[in-house]
KEVEX-686553 format. One line per 4 residues: number of its first residue (from 1); for each residue x, y, z of C-alpha. Coordinates in Angstrom, 1 decimal. Each point is the difference from the previous one (the first is absolute). Example, Ala and Ser with C-alpha at 12.3 -4.5 7.8 and 13.67 -1.06 7.14 Angstrom:
2
1> 12.3,-4.5,7.8; 1.4,3.4,-0.7 .
***
This chain:
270
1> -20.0,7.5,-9.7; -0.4,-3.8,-1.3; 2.7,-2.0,0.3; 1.3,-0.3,-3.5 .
5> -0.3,-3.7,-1.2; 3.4,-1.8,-1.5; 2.6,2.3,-0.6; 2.6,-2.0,-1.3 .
9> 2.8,-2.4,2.2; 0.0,2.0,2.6; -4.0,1.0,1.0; -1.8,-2.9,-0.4 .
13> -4.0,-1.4,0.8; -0.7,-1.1,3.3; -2.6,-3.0,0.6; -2.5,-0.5,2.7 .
17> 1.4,-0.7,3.2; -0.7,-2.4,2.5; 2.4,0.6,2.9; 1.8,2.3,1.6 .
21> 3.2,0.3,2.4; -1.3,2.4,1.9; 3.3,2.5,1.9; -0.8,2.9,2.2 .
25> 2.8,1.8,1.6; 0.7,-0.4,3.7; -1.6,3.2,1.7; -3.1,-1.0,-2.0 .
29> -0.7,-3.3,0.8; -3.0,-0.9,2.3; -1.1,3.5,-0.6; -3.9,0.7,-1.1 .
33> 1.4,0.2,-3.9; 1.8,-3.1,0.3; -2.8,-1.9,1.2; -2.6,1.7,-2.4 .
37> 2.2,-0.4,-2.9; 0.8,-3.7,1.0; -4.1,-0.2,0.3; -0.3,1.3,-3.6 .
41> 2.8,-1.8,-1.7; -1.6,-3.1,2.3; -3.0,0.3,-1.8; 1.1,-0.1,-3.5 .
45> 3.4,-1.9,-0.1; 1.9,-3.1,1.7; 2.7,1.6,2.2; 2.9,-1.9,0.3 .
49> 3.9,0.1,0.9; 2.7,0.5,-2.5; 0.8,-3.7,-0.1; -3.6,-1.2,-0.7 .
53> -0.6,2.2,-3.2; -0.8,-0.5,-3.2; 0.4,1.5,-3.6; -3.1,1.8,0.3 .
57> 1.4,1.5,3.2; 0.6,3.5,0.8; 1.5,1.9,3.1; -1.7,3.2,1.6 .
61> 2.8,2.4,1.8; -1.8,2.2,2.5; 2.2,2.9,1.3; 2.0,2.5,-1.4 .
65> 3.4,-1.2,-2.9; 1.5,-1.1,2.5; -2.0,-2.5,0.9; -0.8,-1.2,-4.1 .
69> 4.0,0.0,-0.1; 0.6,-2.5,2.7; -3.4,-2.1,-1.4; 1.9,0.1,-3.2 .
73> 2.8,-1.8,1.6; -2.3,-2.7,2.0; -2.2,-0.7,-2.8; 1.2,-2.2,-3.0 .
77> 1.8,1.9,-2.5; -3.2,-1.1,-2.6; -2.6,1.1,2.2; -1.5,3.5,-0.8 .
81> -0.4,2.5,2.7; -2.6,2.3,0.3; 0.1,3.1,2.6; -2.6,1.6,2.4 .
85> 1.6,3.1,1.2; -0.7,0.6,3.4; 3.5,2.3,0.3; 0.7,3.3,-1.3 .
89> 1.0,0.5,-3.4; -0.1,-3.5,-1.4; 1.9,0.4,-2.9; -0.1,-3.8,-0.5 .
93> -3.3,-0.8,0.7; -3.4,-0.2,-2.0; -2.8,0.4,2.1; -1.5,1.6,2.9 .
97> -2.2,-1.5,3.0; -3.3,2.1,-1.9; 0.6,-2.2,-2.9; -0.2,-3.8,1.5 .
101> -3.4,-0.4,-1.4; 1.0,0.8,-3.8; 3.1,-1.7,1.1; -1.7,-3.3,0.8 .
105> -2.3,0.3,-3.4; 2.9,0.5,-2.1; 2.4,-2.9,1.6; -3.0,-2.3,-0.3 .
109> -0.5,0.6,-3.7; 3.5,0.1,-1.5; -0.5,3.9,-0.6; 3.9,1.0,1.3 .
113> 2.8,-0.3,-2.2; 3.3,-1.0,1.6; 3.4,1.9,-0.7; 3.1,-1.6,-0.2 .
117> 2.5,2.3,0.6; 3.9,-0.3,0.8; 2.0,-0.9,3.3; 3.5,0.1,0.5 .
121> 2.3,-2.7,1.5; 2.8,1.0,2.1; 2.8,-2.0,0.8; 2.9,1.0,2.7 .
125> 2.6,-1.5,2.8; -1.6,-3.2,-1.6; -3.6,0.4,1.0; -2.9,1.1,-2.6 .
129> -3.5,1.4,-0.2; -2.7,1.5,-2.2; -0.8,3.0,0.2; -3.3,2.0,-0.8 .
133> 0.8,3.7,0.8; 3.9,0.7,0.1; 3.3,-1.0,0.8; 1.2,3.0,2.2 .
137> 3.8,-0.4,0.5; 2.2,2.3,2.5; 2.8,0.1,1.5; 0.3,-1.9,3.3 .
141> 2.4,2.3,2.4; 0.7,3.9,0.3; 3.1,2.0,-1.1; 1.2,-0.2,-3.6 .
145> -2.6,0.1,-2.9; 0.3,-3.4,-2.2; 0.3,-0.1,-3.7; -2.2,-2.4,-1.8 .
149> 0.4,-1.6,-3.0; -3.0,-0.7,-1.9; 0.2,-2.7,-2.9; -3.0,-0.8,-3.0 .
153> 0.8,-3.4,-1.3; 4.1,0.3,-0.8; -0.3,3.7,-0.5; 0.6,2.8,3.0 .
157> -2.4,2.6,0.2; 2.0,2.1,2.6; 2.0,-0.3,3.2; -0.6,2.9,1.8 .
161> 0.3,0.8,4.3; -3.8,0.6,1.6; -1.6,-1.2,2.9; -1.9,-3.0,-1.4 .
165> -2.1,-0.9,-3.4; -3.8,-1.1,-0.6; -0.5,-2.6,-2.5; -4.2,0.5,-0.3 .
169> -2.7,-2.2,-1.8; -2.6,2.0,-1.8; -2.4,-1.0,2.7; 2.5,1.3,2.8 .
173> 0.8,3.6,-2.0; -2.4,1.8,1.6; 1.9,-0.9,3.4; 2.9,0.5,1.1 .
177> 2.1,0.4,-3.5; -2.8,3.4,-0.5; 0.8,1.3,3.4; 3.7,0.0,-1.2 .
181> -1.0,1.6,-3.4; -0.2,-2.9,-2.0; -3.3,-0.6,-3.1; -2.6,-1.6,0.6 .
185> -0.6,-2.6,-2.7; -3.0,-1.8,-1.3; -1.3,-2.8,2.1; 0.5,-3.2,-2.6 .
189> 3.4,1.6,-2.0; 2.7,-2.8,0.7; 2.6,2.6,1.0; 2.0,1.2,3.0 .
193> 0.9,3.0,1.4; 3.4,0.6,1.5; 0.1,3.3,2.0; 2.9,1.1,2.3 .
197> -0.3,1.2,3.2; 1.9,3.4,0.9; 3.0,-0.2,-2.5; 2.7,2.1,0.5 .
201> -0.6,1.2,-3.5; -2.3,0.0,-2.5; -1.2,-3.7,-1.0; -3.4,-0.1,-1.5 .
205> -2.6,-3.2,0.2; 0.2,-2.0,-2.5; -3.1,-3.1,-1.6; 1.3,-3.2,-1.1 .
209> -2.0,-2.2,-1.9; -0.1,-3.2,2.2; 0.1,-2.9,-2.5; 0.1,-3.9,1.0 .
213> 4.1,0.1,0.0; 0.3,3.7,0.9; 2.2,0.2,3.3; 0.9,3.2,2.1 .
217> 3.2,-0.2,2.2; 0.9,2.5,2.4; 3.3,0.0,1.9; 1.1,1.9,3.0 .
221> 3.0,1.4,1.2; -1.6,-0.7,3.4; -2.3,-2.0,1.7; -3.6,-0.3,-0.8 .
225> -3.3,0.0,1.8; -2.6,-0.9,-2.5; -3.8,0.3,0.8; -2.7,-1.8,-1.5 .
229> -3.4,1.4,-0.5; 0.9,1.7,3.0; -0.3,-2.9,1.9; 2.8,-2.6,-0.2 .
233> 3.6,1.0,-0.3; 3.3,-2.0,-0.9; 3.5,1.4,1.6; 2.9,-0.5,-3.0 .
237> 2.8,0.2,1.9; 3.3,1.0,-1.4; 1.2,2.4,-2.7; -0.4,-1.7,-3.4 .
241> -2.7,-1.6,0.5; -3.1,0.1,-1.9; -3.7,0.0,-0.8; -1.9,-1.6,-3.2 .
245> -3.4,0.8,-0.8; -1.8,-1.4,-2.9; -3.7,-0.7,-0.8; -1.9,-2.6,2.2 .
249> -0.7,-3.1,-2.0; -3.6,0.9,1.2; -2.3,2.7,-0.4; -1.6,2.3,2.9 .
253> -3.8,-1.5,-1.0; -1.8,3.4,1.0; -4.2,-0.2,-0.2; -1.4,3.1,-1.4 .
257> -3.8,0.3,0.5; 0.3,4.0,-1.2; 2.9,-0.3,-3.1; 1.3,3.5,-0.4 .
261> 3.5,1.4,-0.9; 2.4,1.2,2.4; -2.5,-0.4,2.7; 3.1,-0.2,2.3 .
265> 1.0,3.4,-0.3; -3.4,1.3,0.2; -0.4,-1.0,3.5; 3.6,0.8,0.4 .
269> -1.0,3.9,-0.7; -3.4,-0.1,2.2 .
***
């Protein structure tokens, strides 16, 4: 399927690109696909380094999501991202090794249309991040279940005890916040999903809409260990403290050579 061309604020055209930030994950690297690909893209683009590029500047991600989640966080936030999956599911991701030649066609001419969709930033024990995925929060110790309060703006959705909570991006629902039973939302809606983890009773997930001021609070009874993308984590010590999340002043900038709905969950249920 053809990417489909201007879709509003948040699917917009691309335009002919002339470099490219090229980042392969680790095992990969000196490998005979690295250096094939980097022969390719070598052929058809300037390669350069984060700090050299310009607007017409994209970066490639070669792995599996994890890999395009930590490029999302070395990149600059305006730089759009596009995904070879060289993983397993690649839920994330856009293309596949088979398609570098169409690939290189389509980056060339402008024919991609870039996604904008929604981070979150997370702010706790006075350190803050964004986040592309989730913010996964449990508790920190063993032995008594905490309660957590969970706050909308000034208004209290529920304090409830349970293991933990998963505050999910549409682009992260088909992660962790599914495996806990959570929806799985369109890719470009600006909501968030908050699902708990293992209440002691019934507490269903709930979507916010995630609007420039909206702000989601949640307050423990006990100390936190909150995960990032599954990859970075921030202790809150202490009972009382909390954790903010709101919308990221910028957008997740997601190329999409192949535009096609929920295309996240699809390879989810592969």
């Amino acid at each position: 399927m053809l990417c489909v061309r201007t879709q509003g604020p948040y699917c917009v055209d691309g335009k002919p690109v002339k470099s490219i930030v090229l980042f392969v994950k680790e095992s990969l690297i000196g490998t005979d696909v690295h250096r094939d690909l980097k022969l390719v893209l070598e052929r058809n683009f300037k390669l350069v380094d984060a700090g050299d590029a310009d607007p017409d500047t994209i970066a490639i991600s070669v792995g599996g999501d994890g890999t395009f989640l930590l490029a999302a966080r070395v990149v600059p936030s305006t730089m759009p991202i596009l995904g070879i999956n060289m993983g397993r599911r690649g839920a994330v991701t856009d293309a596949l090794p088979d398609d570098i030649p169409v690939l290189v066609e389509r980056l060339r001419s402008g024919s991609f249309c870039i996604e904008k969709r929604v981070k979150l930033e997370v702010a706790g024990d006075g350190r803050s991040a964004s986040v592309v995925n989730e913010v996964y929060i449990a508790r920190r110790y063993e032995g008594q279940t905490p309660t957590y309060k969970v706050v909308l703006g000034g208004d209290e959705l529920y304090s409830r005890r349970m293991d933990g909570l998963i505050v999910s991006t549409p682009t992260g629902s088909t992660g962790y916040n599914l495996s806990a039973g959570g929806p799985v939302l369109y890719e470009l809606m600006r909501s968030a999903i908050i699902t708990p983890v293992l209440p002691l009773t019934r507490v269903p997930p709930v979507v916010v809409p995630l609007n420039e001021k909206d702000r989601i609070t949640i307050m423990s009874t006990h100390p936190m260990l909150v995960l990032l993308d599954g990859q970075l984590k921030i202790d809150v010590e202490g009972p009382g403290s909390s954790v903010v999340i709101g919308p990221s002043k910028d957008p997740l900038n997601v190329v999409r050579i192949n535009r096609m709905s929920f295309q996240h969950l699809r390879k989810t249920l592969r």
